[in-house]
MDAnalysis code that builds the backbone (N, CA, C; Angstrom):
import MDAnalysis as mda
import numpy as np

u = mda.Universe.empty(537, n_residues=179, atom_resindex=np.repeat(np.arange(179), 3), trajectory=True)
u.add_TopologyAttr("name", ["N", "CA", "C"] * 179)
u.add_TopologyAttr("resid", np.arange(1, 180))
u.add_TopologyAttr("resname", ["UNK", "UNK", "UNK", "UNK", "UNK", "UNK", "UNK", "UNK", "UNK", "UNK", "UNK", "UNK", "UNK", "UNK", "UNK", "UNK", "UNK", "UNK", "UNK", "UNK", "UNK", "UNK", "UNK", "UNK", "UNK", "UNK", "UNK", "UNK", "UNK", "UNK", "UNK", "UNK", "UNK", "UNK", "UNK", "UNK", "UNK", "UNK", "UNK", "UNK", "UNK", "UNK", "UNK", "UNK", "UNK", "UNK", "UNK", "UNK", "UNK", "UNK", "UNK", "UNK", "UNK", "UNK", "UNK", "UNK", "UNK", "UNK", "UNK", "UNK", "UNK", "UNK", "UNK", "UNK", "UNK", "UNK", "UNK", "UNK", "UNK", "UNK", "UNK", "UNK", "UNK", "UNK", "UNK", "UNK", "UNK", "UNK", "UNK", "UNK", "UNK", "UNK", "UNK", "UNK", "UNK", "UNK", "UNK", "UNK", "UNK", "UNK", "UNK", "UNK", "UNK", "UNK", "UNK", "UNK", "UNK", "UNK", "UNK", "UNK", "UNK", "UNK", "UNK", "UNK", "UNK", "UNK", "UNK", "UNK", "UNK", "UNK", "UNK", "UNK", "UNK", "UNK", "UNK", "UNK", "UNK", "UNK", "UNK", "UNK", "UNK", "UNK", "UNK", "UNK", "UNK", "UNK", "UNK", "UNK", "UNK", "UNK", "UNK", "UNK", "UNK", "UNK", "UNK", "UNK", "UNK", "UNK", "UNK", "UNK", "UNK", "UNK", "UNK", "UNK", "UNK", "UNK", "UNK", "UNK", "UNK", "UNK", "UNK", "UNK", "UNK", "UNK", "UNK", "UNK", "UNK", "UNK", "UNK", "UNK", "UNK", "UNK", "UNK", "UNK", "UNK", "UNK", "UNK", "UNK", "UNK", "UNK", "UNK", "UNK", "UNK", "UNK", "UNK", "UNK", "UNK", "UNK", "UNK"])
u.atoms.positions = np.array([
    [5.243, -3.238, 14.287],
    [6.322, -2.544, 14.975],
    [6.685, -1.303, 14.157],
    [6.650, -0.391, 14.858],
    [7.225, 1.104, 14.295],
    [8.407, 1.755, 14.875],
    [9.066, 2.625, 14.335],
    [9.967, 3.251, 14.777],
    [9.925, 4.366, 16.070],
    [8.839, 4.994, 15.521],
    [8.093, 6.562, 16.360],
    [7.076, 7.061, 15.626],
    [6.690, 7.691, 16.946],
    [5.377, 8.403, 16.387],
    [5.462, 10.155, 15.856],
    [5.039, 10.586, 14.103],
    [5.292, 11.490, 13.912],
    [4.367, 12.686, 14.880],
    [4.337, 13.924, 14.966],
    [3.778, 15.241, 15.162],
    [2.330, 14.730, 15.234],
    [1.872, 13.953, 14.403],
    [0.198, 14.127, 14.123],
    [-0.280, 12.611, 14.531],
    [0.526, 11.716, 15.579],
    [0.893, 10.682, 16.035],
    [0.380, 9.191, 15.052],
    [0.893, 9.615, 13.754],
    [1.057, 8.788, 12.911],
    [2.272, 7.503, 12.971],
    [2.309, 6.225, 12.821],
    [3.705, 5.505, 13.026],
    [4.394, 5.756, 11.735],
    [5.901, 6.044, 12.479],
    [6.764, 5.946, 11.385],
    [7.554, 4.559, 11.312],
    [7.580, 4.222, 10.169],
    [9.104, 2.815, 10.034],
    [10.342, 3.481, 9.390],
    [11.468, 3.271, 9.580],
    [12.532, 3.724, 9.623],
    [13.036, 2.162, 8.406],
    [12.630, 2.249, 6.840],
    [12.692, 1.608, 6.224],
    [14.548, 1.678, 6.056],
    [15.399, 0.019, 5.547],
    [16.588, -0.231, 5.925],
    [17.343, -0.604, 4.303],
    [18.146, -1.250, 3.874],
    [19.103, -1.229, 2.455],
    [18.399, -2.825, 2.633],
    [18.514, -3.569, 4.097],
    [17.718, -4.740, 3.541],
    [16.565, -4.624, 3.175],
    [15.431, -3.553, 3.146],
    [14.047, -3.867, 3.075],
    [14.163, -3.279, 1.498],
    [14.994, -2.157, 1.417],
    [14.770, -1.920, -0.321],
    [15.535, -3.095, -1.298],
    [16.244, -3.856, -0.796],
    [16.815, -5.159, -1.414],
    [15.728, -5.797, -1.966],
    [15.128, -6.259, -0.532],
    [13.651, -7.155, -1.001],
    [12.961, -6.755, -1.946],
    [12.319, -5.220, -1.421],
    [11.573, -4.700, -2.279],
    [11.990, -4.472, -3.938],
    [13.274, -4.629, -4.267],
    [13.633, -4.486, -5.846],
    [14.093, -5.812, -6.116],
    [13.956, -6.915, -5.248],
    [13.622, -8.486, -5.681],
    [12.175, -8.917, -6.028],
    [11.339, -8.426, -4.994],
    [9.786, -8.633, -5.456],
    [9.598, -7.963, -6.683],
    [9.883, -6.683, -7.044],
    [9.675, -5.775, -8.560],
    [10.349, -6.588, -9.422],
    [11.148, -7.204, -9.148],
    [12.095, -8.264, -10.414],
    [11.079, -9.391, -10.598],
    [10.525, -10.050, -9.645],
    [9.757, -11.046, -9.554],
    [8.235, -10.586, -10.343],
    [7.545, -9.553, -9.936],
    [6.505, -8.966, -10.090],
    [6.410, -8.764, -11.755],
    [7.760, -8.206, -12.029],
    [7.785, -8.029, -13.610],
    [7.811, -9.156, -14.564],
    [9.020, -10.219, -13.910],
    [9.158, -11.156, -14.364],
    [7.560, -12.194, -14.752],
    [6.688, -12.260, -13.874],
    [5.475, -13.200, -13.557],
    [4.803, -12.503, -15.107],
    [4.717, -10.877, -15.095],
    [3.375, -9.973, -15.924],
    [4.443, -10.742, -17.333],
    [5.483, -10.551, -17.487],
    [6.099, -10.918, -18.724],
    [5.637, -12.600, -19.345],
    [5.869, -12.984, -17.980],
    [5.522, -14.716, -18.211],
    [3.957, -14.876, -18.969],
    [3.491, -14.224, -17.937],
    [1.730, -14.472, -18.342],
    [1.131, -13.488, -19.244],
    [2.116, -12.283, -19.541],
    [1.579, -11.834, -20.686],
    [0.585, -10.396, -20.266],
    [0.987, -10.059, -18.942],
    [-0.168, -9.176, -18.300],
    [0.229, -8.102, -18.243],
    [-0.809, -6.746, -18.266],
    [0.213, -5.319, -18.494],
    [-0.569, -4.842, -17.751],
    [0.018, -4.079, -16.776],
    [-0.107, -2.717, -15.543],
    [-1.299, -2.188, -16.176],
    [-2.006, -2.169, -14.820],
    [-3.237, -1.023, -14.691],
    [-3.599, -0.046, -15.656],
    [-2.098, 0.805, -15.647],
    [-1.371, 1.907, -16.174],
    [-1.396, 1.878, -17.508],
    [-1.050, 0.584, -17.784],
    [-0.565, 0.503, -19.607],
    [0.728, 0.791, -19.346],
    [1.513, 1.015, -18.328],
    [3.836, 1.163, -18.440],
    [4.053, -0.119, -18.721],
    [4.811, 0.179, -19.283],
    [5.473, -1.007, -19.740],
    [7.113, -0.553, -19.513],
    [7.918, -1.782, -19.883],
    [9.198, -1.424, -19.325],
    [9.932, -1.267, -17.873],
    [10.741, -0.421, -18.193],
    [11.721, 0.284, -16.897],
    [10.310, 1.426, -16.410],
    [10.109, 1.998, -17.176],
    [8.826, 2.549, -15.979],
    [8.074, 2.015, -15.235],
    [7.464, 0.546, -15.717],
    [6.711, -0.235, -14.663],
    [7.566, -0.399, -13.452],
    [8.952, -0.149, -13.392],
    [9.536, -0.983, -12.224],
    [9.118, 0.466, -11.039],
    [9.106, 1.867, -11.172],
    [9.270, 2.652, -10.170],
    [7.701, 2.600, -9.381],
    [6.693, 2.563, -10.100],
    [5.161, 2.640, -9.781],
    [5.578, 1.448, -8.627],
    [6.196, 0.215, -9.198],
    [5.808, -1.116, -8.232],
    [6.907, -1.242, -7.173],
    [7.865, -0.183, -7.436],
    [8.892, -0.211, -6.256],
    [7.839, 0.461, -5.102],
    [7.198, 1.742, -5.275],
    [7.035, 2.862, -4.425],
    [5.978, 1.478, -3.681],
    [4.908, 1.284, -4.430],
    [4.481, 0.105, -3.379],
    [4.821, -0.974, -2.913],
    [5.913, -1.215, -3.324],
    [6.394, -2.678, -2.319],
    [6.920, -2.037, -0.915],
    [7.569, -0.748, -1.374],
    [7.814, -0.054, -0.207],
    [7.058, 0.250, 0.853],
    [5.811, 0.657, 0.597],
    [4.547, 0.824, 1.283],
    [3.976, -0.255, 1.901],
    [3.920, -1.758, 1.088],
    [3.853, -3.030, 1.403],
    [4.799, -3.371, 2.653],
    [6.300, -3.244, 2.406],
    [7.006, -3.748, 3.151],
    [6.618, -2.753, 4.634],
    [6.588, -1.484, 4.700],
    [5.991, -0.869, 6.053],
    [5.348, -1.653, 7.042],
    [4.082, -1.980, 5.926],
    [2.723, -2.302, 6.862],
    [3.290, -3.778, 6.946],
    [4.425, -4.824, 6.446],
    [4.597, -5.860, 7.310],
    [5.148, -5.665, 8.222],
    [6.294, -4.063, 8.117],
    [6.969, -4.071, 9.671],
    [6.072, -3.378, 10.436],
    [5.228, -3.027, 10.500],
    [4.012, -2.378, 11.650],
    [3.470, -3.663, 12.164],
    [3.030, -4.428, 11.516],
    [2.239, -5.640, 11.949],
    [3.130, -7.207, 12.285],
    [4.466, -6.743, 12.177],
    [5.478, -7.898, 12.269],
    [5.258, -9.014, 11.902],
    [5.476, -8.961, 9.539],
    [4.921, -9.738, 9.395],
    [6.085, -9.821, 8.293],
    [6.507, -11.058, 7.704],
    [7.319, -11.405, 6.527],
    [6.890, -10.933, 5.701],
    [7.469, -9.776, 5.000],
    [6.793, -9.412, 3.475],
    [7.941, -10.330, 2.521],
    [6.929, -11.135, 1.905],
    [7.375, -12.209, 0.231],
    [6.494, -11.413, -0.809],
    [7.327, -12.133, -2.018],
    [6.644, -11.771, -3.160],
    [5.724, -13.592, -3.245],
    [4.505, -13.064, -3.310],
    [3.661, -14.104, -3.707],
    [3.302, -13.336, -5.547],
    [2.980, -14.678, -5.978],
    [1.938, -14.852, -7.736],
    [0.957, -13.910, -7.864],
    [0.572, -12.935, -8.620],
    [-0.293, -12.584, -8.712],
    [-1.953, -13.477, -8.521],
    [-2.578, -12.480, -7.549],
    [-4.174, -13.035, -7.727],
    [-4.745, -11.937, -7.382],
    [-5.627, -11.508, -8.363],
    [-6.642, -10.983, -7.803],
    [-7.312, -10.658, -6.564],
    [-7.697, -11.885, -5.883],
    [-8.591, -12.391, -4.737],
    [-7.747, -11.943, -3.779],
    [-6.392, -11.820, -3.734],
    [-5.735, -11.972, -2.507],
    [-5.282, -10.335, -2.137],
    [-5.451, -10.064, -0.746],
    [-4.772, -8.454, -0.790],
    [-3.402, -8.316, 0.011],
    [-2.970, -7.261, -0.744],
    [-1.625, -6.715, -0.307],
    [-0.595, -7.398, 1.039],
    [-1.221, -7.419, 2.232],
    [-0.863, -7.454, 3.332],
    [-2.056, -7.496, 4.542],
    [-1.989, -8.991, 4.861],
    [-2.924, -9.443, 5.638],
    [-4.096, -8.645, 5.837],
    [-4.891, -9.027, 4.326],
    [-6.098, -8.777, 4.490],
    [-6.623, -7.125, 4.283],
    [-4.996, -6.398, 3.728],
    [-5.694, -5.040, 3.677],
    [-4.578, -4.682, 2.542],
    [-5.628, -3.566, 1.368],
    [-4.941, -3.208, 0.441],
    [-4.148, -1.514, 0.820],
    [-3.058, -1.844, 0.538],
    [-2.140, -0.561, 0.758],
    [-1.588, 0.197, -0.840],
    [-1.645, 1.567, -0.595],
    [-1.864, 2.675, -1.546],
    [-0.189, 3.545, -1.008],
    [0.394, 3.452, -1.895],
    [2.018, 4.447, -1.397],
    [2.534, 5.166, -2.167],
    [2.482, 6.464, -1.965],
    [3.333, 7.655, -2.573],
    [4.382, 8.109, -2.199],
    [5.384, 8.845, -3.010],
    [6.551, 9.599, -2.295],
    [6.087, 10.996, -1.793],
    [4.992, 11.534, -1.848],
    [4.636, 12.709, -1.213],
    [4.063, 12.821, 0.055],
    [4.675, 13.984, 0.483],
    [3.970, 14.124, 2.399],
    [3.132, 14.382, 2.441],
    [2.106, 14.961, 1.553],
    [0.671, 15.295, 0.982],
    [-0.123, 14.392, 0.262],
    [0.133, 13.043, -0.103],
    [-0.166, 12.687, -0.983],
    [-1.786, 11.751, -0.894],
    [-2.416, 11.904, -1.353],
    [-3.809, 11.130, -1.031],
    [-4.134, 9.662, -1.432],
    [-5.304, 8.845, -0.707],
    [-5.770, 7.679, -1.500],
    [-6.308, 7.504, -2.077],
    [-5.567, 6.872, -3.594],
    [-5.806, 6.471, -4.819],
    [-6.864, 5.517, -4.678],
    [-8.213, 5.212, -4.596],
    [-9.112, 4.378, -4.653],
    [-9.736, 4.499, -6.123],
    [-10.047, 3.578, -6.970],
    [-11.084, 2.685, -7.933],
    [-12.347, 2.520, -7.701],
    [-13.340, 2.747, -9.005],
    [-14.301, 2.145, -8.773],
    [-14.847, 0.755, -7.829],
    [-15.805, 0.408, -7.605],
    [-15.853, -1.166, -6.705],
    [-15.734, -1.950, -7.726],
    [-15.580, -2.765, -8.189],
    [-15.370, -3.750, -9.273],
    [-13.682, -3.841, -10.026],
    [-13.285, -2.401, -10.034],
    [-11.673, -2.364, -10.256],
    [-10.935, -2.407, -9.089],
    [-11.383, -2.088, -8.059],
    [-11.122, -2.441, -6.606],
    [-11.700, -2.822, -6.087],
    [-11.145, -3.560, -4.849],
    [-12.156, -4.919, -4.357],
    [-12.136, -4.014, -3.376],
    [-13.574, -4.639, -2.271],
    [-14.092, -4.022, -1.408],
    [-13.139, -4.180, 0.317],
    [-12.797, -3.745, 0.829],
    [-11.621, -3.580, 1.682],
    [-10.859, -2.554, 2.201],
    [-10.188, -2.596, 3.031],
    [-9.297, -1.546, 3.900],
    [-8.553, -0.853, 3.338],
    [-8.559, -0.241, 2.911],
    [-7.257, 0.302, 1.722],
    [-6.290, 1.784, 2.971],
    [-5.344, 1.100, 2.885],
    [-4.121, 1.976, 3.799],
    [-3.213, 3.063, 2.680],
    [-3.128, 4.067, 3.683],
    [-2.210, 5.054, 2.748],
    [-0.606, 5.254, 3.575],
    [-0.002, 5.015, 2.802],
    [1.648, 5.276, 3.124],
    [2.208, 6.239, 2.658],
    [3.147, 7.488, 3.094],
    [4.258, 7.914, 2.015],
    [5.320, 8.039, 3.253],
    [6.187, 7.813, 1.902],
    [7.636, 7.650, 1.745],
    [8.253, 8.505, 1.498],
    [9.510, 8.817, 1.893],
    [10.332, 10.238, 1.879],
    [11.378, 9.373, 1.041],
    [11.737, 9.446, -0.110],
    [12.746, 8.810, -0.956],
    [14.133, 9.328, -0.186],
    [14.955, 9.930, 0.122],
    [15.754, 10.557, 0.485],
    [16.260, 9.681, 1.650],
    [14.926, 9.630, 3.000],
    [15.488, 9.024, 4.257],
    [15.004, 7.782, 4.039],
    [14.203, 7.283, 3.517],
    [13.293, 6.303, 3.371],
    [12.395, 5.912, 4.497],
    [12.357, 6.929, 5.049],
    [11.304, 7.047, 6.565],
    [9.644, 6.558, 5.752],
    [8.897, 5.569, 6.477],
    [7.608, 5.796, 5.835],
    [6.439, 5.783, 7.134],
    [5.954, 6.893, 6.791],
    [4.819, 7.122, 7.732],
    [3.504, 6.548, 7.352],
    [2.588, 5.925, 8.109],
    [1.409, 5.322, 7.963],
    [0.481, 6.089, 8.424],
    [0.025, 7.040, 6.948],
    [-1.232, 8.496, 7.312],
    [-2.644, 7.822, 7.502],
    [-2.965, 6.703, 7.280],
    [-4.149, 6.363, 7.706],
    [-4.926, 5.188, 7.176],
    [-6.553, 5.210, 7.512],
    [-7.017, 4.563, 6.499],
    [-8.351, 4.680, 5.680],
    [-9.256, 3.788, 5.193],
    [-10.229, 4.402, 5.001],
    [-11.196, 2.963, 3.951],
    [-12.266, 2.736, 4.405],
    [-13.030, 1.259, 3.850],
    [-13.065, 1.918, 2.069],
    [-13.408, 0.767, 1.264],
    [-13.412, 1.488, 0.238],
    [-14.656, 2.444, -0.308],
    [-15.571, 1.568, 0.607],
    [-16.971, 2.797, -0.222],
    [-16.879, 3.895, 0.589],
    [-16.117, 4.226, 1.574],
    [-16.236, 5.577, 1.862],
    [-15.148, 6.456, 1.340],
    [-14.262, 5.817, 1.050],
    [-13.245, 6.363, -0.099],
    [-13.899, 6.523, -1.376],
    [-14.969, 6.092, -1.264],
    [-15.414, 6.353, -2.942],
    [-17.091, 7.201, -3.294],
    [-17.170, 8.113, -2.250],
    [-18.438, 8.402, -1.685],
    [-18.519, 9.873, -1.453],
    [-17.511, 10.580, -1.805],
    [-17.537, 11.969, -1.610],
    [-17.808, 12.830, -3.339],
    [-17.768, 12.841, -3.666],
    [-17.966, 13.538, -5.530],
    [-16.659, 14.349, -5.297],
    [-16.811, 15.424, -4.187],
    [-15.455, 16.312, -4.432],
    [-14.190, 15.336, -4.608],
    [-13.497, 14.027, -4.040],
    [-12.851, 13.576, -4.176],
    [-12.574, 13.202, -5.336],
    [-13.342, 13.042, -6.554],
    [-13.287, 12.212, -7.342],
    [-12.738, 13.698, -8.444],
    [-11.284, 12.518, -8.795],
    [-10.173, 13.228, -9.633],
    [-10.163, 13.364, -11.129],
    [-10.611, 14.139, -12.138],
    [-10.584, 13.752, -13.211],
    [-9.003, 14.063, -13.993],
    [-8.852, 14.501, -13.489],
    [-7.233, 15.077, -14.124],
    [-5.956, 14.013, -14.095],
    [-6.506, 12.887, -13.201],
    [-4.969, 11.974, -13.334],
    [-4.828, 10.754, -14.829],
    [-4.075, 10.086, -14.403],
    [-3.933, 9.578, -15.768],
    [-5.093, 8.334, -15.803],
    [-5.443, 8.187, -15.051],
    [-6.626, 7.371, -14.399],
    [-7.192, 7.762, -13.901],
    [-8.617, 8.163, -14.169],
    [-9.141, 9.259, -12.974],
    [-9.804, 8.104, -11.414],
    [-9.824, 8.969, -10.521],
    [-9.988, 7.909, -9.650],
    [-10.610, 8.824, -8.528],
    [-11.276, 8.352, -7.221],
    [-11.084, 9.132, -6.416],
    [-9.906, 9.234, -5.408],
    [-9.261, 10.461, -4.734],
    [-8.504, 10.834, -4.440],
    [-8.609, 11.516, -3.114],
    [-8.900, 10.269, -1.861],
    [-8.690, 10.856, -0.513],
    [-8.107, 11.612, 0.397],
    [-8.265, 12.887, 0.948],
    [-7.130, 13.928, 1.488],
    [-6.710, 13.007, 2.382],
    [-5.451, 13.369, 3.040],
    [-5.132, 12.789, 4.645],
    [-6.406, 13.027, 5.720],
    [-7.158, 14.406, 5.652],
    [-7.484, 14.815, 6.528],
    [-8.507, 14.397, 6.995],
    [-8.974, 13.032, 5.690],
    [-10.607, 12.212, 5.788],
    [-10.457, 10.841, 6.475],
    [-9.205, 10.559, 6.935],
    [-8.330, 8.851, 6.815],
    [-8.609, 8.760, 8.275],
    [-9.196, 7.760, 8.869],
    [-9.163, 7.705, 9.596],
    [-7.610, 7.090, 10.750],
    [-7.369, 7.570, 11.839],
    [-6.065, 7.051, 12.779],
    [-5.625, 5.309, 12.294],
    [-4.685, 4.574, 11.743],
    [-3.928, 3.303, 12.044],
    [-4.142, 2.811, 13.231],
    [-4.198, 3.128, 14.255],
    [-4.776, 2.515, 15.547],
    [-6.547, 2.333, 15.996],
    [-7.170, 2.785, 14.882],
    [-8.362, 1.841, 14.770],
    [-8.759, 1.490, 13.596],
    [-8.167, 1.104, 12.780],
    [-7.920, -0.130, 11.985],
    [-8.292, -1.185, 12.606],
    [-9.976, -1.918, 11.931],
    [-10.188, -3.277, 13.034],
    [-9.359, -4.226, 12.113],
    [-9.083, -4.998, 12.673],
    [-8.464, -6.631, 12.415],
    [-9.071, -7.585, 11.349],
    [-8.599, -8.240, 10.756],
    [-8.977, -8.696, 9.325],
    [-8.779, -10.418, 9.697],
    [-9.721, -11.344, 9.698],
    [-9.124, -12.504, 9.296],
    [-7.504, -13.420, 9.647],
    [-7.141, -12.466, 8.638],
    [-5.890, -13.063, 7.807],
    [-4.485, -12.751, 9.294],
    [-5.099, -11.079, 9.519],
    [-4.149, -10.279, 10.714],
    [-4.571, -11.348, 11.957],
    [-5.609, -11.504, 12.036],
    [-5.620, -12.474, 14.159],
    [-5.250, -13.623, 13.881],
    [-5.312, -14.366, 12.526],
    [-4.511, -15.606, 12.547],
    [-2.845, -15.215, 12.571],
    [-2.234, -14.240, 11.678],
    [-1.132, -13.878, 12.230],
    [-0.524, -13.321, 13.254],
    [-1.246, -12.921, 14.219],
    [-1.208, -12.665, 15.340],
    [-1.265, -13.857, 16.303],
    [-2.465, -14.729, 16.405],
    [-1.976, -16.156, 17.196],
    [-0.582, -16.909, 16.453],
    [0.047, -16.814, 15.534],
    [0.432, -17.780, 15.556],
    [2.032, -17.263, 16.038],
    [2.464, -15.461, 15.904],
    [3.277, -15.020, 16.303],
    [3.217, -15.559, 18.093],
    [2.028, -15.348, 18.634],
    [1.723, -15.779, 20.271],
    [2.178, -16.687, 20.532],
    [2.048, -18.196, 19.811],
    [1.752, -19.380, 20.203],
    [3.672, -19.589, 19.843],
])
């Protein structure tokens, strides 16, 4: 479920004070688990900086459950498991901002969705998507300048949110919303 469709008929969600609640309960949770088990960000942040990296994506997270009308929880870290039924989501605060994709082995092979977020309204638009080896298949994309170099998908390569095929995890949540 979305709010509207932007200019470039992208869905927008019209994110709410309850969804950033959640979302800075899961970052409490999220931090809390890496502290327990001893595990440190991608990144190497540690601290109060780890919390903004994992806010901007829970935010992005919480979207794509309200597009797909789905309970976003904080589950345990695993590896194996992705973001939101079956597809990994990528979220920036920029209206420009591209997808952050990994090597295959630092990223698992899968749907990877791009979100940004307007901090201000907290509007989040869903710019697209893109499998991972073709996110990872262009040379020009590939970023050496970030703090991680990575490749770095324009909007303009992502393919439309409305053909996004269906995952597993999404048609079982879908029958069971039916039934």
């Amino acid at each position: 479920m979305f709010d509207w469709l932007n200019g470039f008929e992208q869905p927008v969600v019209q994110l709410t004070e309850a969804d950033v609640i959640r979302c800075n309960e899961i970052v409490k949770r999220k931090i809390d688990y890496c502290k327990t088990y001893n595990q440190s960000h991608r990144y190497k942040i540690d601290g109060v900086k780890k919390a903004e990296p994992n806010f901007c994506g829970a935010l992005g997270e919480q979207t794509i459950a309200h597009y797909f009308d789905y309970e976003y929880c904080y589950r345990d870290y695993d590896r194996n498991l992705y973001d939101i039924l079956g597809y990994e989501i990528r979220t920036t605060y920029h209206a420009n901002g591209r997808l952050f994709t990994h090597p295959k082995g630092v990223d698992k092979e899968g749907r990877y969705i791009l979100v940004t977020v307007d901090k201000t309204t907290l509007c989040a638009t869903i710019r697209g998507y893109s499998p991972l080896n073709r996110c990872n298949e262009r040379r020009e994309n590939w970023d050496n300048t970030l703090q991680q170099p990575c490749w770095a998908m324009p909007q303009n390569q992502l393919w439309p949110i409305d053909m996004l095929p269906a995952t597993p995890e999404l048609i079982a949540h879908q029958m069971r919303l039916a039934a």
